[in-house]
ChimeraX commands (.cxc) that place a marker at each C-alpha (Angstrom):
marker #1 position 0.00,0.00,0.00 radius 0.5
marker #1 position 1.12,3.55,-0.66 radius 0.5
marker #1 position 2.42,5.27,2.84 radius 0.5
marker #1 position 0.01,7.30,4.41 radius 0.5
marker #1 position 0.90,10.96,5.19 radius 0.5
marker #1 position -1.58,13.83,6.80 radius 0.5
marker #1 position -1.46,17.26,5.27 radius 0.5
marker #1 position -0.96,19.88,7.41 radius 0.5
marker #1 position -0.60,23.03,5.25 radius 0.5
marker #1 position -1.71,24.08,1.41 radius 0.5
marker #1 position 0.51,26.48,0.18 radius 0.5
marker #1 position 0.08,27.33,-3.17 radius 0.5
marker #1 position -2.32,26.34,-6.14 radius 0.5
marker #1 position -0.46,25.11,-9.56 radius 0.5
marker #1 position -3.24,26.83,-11.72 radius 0.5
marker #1 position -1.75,25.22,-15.04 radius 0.5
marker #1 position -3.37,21.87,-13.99 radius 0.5
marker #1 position -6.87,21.47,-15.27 radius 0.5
marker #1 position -7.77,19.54,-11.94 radius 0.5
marker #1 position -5.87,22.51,-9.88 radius 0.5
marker #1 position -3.55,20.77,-8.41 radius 0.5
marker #1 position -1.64,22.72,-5.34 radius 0.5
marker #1 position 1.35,22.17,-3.09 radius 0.5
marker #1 position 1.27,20.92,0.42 radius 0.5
marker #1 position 3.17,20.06,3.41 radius 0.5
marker #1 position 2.47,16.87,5.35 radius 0.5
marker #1 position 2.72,15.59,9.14 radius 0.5
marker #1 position 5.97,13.45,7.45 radius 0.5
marker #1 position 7.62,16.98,6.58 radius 0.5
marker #1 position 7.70,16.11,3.14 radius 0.5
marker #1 position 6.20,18.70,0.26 radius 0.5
marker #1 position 4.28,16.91,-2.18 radius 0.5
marker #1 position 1.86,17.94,-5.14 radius 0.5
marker #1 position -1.15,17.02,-4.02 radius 0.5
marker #1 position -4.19,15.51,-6.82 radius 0.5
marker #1 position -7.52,16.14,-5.15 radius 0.5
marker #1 position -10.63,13.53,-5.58 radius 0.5
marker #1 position -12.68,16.32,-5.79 radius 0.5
marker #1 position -11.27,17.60,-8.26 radius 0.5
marker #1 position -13.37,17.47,-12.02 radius 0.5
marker #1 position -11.43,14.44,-13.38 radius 0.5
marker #1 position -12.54,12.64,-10.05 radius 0.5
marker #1 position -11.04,9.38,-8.66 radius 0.5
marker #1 position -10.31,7.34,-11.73 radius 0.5
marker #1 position -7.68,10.06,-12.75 radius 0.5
marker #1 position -5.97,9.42,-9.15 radius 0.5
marker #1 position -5.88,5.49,-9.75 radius 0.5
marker #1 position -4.25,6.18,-13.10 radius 0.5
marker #1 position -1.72,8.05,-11.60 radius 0.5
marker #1 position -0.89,5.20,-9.12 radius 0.5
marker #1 position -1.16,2.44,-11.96 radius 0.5
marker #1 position 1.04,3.76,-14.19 radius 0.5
marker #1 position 3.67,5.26,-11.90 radius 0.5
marker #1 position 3.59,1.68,-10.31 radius 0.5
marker #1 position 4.23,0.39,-13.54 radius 0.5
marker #1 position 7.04,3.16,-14.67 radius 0.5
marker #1 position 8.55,2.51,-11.41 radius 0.5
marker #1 position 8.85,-1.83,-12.09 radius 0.5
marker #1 position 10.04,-0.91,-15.62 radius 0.5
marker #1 position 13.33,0.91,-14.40 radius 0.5
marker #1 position 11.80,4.38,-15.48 radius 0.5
marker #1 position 11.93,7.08,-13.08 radius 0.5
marker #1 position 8.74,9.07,-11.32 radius 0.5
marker #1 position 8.65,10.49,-7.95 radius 0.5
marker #1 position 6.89,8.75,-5.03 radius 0.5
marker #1 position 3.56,8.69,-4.14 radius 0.5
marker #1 position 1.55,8.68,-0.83 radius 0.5
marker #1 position -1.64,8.72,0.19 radius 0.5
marker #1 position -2.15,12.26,1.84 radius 0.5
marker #1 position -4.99,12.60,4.37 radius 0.5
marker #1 position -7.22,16.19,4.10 radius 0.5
marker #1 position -8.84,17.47,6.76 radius 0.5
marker #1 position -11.40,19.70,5.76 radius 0.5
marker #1 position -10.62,22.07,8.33 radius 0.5
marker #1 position -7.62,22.95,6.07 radius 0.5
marker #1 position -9.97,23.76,3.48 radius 0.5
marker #1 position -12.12,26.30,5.73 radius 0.5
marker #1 position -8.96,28.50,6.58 radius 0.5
marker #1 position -8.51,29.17,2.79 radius 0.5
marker #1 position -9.85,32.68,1.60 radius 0.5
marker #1 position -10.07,32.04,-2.79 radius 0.5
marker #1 position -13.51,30.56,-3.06 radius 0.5
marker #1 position -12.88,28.09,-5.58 radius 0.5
marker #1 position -9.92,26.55,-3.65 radius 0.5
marker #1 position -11.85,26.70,-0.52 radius 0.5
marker #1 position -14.43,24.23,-2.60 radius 0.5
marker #1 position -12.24,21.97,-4.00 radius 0.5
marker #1 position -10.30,21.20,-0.61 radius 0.5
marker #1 position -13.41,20.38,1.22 radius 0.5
marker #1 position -14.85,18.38,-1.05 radius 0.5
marker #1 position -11.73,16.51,-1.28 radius 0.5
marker #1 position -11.57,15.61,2.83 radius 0.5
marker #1 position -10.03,12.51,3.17 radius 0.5
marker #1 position -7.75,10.03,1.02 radius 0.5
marker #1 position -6.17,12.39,-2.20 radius 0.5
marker #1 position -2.71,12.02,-4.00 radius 0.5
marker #1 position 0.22,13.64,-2.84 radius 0.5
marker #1 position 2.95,13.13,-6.12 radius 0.5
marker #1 position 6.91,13.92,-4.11 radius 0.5
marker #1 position 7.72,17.18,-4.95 radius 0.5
marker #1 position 11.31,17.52,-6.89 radius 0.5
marker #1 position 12.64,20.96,-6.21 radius 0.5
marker #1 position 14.47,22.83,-8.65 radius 0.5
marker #1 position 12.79,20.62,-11.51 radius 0.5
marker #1 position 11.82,22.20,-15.05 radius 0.5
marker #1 position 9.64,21.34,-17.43 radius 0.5
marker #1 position 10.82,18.81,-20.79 radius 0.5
marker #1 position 11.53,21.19,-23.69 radius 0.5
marker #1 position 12.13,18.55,-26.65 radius 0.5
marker #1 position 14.54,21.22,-28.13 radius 0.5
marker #1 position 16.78,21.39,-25.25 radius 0.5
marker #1 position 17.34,17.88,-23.68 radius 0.5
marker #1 position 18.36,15.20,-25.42 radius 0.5
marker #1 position 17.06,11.88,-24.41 radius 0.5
marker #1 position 18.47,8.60,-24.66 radius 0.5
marker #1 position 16.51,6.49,-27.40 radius 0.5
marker #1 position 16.01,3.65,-25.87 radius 0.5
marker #1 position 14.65,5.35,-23.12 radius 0.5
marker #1 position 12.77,7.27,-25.29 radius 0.5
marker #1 position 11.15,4.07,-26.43 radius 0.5
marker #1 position 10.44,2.79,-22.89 radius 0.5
marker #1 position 8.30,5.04,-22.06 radius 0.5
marker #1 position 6.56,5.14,-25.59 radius 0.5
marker #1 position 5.97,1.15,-24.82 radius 0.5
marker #1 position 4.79,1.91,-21.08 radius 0.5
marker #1 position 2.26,4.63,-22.54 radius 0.5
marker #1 position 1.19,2.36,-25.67 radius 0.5
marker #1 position 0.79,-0.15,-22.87 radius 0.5
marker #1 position -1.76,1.88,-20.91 radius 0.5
marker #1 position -3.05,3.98,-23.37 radius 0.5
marker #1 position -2.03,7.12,-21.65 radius 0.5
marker #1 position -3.36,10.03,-24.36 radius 0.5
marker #1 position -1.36,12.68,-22.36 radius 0.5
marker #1 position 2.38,12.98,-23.50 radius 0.5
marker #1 position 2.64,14.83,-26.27 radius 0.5
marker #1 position 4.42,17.55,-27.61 radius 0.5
marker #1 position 1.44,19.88,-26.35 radius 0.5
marker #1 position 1.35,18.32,-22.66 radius 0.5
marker #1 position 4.73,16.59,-22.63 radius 0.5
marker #1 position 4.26,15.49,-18.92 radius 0.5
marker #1 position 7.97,15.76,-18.03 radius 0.5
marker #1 position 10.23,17.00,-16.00 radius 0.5
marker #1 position 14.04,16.93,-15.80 radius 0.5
marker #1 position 15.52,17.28,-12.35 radius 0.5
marker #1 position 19.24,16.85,-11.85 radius 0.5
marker #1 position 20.12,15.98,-15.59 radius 0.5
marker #1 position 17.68,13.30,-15.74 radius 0.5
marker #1 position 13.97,12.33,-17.19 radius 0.5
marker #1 position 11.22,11.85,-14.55 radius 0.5
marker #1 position 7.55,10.95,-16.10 radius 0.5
marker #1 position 4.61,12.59,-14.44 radius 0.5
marker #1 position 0.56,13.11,-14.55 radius 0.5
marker #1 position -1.12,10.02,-15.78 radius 0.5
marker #1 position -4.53,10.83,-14.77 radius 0.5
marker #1 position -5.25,10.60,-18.43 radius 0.5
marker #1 position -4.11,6.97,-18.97 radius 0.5
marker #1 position -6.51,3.77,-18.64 radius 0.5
marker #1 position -9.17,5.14,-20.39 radius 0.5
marker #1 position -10.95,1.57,-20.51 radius 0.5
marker #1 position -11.73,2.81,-16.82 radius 0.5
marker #1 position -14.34,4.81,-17.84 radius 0.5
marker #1 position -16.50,2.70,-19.78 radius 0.5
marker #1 position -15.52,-1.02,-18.86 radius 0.5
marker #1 position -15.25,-2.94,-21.95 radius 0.5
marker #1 position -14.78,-6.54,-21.90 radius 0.5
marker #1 position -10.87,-7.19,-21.15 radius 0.5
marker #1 position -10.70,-8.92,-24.65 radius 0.5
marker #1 position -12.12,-5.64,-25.89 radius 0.5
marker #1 position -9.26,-3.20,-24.83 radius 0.5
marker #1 position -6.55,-5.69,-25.29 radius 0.5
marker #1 position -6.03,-4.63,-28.85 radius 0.5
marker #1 position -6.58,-1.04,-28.72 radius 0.5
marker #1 position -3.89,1.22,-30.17 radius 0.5
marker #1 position -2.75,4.44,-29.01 radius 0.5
marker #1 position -1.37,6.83,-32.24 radius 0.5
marker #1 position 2.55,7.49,-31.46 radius 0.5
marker #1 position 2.96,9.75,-34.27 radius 0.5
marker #1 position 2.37,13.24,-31.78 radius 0.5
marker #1 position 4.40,11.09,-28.77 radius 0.5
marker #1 position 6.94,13.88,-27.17 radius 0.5
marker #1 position 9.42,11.62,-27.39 radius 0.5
marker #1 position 8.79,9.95,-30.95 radius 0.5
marker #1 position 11.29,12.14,-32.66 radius 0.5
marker #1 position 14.40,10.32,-30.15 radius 0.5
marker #1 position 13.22,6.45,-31.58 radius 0.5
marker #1 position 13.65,7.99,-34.99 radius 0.5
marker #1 position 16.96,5.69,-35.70 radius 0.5
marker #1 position 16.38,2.63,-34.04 radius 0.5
marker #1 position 15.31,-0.04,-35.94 radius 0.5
marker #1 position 12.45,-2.42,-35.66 radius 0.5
marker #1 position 14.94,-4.67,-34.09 radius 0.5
marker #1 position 15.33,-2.19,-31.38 radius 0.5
marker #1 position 12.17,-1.78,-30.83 radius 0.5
marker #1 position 10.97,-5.80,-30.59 radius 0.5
marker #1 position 14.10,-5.75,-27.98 radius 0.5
marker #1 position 12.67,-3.40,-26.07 radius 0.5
marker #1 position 9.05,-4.95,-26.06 radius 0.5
marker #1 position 10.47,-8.18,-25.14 radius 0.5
marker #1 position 12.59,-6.77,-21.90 radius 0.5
marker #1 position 9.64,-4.80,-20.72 radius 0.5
marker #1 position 7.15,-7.18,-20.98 radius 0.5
marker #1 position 9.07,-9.93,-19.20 radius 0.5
marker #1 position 9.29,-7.44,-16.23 radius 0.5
marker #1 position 5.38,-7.60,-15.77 radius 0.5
marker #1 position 3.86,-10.49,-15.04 radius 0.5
marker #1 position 0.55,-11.09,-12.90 radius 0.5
marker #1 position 2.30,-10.50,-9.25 radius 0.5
marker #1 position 3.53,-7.28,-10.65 radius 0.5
marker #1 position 0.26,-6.24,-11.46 radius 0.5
marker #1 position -1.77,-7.67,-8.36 radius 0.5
marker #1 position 1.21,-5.42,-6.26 radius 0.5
marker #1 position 0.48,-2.16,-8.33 radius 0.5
marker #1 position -3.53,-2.54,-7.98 radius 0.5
marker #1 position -3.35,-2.78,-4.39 radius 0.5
marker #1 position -1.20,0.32,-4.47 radius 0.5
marker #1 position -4.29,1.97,-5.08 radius 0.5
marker #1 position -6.03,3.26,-2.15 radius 0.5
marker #1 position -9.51,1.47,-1.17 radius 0.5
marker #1 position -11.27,4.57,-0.68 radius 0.5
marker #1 position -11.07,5.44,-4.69 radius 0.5
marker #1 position -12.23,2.31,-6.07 radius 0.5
marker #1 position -15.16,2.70,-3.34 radius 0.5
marker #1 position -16.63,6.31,-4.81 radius 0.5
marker #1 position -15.64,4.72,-8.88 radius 0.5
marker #1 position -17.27,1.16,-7.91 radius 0.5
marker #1 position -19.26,1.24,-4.56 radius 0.5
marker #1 position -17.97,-0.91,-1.93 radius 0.5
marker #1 position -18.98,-3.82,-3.06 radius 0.5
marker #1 position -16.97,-3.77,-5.85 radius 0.5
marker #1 position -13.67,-2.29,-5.00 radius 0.5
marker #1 position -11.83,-6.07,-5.20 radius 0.5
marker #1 position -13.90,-6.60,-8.77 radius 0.5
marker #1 position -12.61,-3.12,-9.89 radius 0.5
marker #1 position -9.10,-4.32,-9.07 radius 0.5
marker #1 position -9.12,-7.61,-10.72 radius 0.5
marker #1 position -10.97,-5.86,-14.06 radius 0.5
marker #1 position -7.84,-3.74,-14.30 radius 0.5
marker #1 position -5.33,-6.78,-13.92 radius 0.5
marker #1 position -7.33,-8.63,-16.70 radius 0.5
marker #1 position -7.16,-5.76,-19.18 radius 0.5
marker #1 position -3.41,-4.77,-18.55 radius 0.5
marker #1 position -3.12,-8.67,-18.36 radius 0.5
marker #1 position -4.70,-9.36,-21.72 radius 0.5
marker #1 position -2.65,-6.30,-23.53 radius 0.5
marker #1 position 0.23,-7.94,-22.39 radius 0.5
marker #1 position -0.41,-11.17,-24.08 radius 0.5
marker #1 position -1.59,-9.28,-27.36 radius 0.5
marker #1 position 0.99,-6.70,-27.43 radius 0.5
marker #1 position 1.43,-7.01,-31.20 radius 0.5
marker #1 position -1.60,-4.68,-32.11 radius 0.5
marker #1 position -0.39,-2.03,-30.07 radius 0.5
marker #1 position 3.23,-2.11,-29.33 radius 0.5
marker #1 position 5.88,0.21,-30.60 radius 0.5
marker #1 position 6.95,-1.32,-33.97 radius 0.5
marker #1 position 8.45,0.86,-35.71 radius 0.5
marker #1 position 10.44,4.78,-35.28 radius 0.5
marker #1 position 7.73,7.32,-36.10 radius 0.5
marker #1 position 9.16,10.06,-37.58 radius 0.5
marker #1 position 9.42,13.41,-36.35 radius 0.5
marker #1 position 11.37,17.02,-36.05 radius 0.5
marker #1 position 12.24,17.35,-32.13 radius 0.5
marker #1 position 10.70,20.59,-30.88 radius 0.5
marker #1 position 8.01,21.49,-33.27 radius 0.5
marker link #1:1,2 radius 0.2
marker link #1:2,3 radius 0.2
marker link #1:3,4 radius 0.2
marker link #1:4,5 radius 0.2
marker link #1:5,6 radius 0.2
marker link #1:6,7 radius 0.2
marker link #1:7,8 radius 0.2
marker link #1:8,9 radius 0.2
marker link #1:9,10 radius 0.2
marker link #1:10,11 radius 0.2
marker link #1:11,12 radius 0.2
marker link #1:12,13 radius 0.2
marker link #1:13,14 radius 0.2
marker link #1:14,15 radius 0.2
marker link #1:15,16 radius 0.2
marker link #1:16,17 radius 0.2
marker link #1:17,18 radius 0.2
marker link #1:18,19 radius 0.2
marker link #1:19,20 radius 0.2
marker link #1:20,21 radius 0.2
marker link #1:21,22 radius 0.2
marker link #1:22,23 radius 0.2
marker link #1:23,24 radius 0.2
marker link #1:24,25 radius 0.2
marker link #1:25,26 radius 0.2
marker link #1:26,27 radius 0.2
marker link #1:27,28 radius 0.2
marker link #1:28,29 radius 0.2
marker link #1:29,30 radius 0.2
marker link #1:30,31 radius 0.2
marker link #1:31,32 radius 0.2
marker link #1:32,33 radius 0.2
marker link #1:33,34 radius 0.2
marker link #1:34,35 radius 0.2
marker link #1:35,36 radius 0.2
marker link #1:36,37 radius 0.2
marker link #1:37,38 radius 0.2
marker link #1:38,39 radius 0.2
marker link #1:39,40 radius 0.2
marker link #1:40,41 radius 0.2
marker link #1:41,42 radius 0.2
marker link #1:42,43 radius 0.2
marker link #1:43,44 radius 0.2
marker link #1:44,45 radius 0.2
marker link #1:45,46 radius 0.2
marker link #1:46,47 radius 0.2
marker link #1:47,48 radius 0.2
marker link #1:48,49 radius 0.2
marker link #1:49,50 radius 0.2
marker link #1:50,51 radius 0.2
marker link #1:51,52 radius 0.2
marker link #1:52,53 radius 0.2
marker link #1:53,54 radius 0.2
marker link #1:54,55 radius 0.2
marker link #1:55,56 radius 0.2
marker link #1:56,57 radius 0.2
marker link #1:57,58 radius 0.2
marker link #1:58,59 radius 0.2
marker link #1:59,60 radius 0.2
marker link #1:60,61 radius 0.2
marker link #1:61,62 radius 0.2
marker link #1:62,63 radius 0.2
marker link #1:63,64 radius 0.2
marker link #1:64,65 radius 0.2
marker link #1:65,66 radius 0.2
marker link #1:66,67 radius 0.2
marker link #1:67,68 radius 0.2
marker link #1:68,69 radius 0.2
marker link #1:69,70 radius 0.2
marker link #1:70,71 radius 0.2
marker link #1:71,72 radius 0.2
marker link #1:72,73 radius 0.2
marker link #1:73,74 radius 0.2
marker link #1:74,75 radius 0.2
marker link #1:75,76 radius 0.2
marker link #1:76,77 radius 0.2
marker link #1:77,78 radius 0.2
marker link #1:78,79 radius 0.2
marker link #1:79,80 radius 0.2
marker link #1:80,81 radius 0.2
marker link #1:81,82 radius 0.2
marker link #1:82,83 radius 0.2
marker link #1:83,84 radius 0.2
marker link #1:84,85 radius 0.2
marker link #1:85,86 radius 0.2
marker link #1:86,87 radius 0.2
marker link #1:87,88 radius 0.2
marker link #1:88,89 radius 0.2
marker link #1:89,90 radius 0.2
marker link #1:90,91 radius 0.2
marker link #1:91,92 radius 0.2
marker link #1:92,93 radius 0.2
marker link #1:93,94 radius 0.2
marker link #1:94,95 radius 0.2
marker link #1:95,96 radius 0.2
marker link #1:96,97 radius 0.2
marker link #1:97,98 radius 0.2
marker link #1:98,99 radius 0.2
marker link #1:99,100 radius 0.2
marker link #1:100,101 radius 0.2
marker link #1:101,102 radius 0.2
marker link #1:102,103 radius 0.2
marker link #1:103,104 radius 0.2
marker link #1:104,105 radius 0.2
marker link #1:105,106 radius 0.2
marker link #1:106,107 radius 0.2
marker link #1:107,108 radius 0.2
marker link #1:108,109 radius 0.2
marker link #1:109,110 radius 0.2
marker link #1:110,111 radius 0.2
marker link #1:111,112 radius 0.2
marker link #1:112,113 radius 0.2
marker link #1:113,114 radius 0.2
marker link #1:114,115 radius 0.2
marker link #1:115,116 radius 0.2
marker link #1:116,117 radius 0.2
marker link #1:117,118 radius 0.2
marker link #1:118,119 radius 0.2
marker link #1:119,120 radius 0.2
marker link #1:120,121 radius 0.2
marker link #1:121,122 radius 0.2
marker link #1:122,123 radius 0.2
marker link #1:123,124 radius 0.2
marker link #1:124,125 radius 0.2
marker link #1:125,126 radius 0.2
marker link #1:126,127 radius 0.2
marker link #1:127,128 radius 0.2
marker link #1:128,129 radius 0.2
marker link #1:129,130 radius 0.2
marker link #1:130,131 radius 0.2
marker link #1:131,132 radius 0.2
marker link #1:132,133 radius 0.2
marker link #1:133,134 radius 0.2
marker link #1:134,135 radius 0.2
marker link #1:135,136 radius 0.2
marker link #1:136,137 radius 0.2
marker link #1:137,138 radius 0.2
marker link #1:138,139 radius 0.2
marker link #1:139,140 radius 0.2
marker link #1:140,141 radius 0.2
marker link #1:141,142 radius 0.2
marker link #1:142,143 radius 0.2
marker link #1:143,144 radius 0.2
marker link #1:144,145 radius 0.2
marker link #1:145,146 radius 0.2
marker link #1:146,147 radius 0.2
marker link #1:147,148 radius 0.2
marker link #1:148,149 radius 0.2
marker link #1:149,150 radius 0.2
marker link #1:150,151 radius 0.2
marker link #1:151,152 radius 0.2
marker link #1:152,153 radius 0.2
marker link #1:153,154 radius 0.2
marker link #1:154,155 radius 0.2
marker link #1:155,156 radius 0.2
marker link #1:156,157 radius 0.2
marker link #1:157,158 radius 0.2
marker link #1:158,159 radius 0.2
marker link #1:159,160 radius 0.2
marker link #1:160,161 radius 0.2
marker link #1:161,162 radius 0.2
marker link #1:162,163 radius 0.2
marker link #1:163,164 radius 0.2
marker link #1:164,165 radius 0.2
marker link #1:165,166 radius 0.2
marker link #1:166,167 radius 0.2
marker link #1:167,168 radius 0.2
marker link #1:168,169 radius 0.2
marker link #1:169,170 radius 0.2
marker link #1:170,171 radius 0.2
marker link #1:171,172 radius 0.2
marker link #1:172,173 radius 0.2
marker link #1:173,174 radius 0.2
marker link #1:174,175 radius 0.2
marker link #1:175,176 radius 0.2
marker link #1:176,177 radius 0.2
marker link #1:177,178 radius 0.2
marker link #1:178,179 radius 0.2
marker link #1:179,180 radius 0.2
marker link #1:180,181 radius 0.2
marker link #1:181,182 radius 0.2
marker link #1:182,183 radius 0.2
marker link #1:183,184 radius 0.2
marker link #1:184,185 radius 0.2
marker link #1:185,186 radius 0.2
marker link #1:186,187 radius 0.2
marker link #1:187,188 radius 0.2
marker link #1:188,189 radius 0.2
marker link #1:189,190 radius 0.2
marker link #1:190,191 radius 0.2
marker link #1:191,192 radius 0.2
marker link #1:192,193 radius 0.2
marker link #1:193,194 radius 0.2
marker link #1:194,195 radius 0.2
marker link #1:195,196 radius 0.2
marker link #1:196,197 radius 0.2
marker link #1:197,198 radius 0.2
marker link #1:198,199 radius 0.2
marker link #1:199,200 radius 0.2
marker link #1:200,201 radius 0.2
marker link #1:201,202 radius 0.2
marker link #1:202,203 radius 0.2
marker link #1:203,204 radius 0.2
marker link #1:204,205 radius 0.2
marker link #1:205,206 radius 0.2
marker link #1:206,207 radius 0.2
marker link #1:207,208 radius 0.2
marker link #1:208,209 radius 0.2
marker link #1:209,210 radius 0.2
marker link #1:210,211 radius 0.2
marker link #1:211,212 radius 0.2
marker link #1:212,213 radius 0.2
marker link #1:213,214 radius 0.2
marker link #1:214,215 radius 0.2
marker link #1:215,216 radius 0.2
marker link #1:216,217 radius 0.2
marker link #1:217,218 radius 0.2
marker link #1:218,219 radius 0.2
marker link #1:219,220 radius 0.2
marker link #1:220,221 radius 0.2
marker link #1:221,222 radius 0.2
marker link #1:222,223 radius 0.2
marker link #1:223,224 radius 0.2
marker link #1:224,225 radius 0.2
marker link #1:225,226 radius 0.2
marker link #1:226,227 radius 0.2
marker link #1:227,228 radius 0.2
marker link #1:228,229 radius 0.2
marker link #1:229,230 radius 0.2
marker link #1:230,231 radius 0.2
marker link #1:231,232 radius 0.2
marker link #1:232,233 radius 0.2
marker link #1:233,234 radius 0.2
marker link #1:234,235 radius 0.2
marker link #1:235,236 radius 0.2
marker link #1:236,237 radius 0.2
marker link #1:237,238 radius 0.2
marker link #1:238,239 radius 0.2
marker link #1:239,240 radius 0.2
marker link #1:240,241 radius 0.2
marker link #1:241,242 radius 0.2
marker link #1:242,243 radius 0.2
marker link #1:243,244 radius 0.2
marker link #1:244,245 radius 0.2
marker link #1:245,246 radius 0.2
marker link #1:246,247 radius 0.2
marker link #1:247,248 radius 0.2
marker link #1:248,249 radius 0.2
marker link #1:249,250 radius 0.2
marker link #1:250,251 radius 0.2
marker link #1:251,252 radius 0.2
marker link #1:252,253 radius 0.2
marker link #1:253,254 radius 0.2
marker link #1:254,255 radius 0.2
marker link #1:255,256 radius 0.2
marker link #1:256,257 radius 0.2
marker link #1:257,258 radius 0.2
marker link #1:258,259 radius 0.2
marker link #1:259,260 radius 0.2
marker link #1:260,261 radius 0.2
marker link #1:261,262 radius 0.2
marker link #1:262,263 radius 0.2
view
């Protein structure tokens, strides 16, 4: 299970999120973005951010931690802007708080130059859970101390929204062409790229994704499911991952997309 922090302060809102995201300080005196449930996208968003960084984290790629961070919504009562005031105490209880990595800076394609392989690791991890959210647009990056750390997957697992049968979204492809990082994959061959399918999906097997569904916090799955299905909500999301996994052709990587870095 993810640790378990209280908040104790909210400092400042991050008003480029859509779900206004803010920073806060916690009871472990760690400063952490915090994800609201109440916020618009609601809990699914907040169980794709814990399935996927779950994931990332298993396949050697680098996001920072997660805990569960406890709101009381007397925190929410001392704020003075309206709309934050709202959003805080609607959100009392179990929300998202994503490590904060001082002194980070947002991916500029232009101006970092990423490894290719790694390039195509995450391109397989987001193929692999559909995550519509990492493109040149949103890139959903950061770079802190010379290095690539992946962040805000509230968009991915869309099947969450609409549960199709697992056989159903085992096939379905997400386009790569307008990937961020699709430009860096350019010169690797299809040889490269079948390597790199077969490495990451040998690193995911059912434990792995039993172990990152129970990362998610109960209380979620109970306002998605009701509480009578918060086990069945867990097990539909193993099945679907489960059955990608065993049909990866459809959807994995195959070949470099082509691309100008830093349109």
């Amino acid at each position: 299970m993810l640790p378990t922090v209280d908040a104790t302060r909210y400092t400042t809102p991050l008003r480029e999120g859509g779900s206004l995201p803010g920073i806060v300080e916690a009871t472990d005196l760690g400063t952490y973005v915090a994800k609201f449930r109440g916020a618009g996208q609601g809990p699914a968003a907040l169980v794709a951010e814990v399935v996927v960084a779950g994931l990332a984290r298993r396949l050697g790629l680098r996001v920072p931690d997660l805990v569960a961070l406890e709101l009381d919504p007397g925190i929410g009562r001392l704020e003075p802007d309206p709309e934050i005031q709202h959003l805080l105490v609607s959100s009392a209880g179990t929300n998202l708080g994503v490590d904060w990595l001082p002194g980070s800076v947002g991916f500029e394609p232009a101006g970092f130059d990423v490894d290719p392989l790694e390039a195509a690791r995450v391109m397989w991890l987001d193929a692999l859970t559909v995550n519509v959210d990492r493109t040149w647009r949103n890139p959903n990056l950061l770079v802190w101390h010379g290095d690539l750390w992946l962040i805000d997957h509230g968009a991915a697992l869309v099947w969450q929204h609409q549960w199709p049968p697992a056989s159903g979204a085992a096939t379905r492809r997400l386009e790569l062409s307008d990937h961020v990082l699709a430009p860096f994959t350019a010169d690797l061959a299809d040889a490269d790229l079948a390597a790199v399918d077969q490495a990451l999906a040998t690193r995911v097997d059912p434990g792995v994704l039993h172990d990152v569904l129970a990362d998610v916090p109960t209380a979620w799955l109970d306002d998605l499911e009701g509480p009578d299905e918060v086990e069945r909500a867990r097990a539909r999301h193993v099945e679907v991952l489960a059955a990608r996994l065993a049909e990866r052709e459809p959807w994995r990587p195959s070949r470099a997309p082509t691309g100008e870095v830093g349109r």
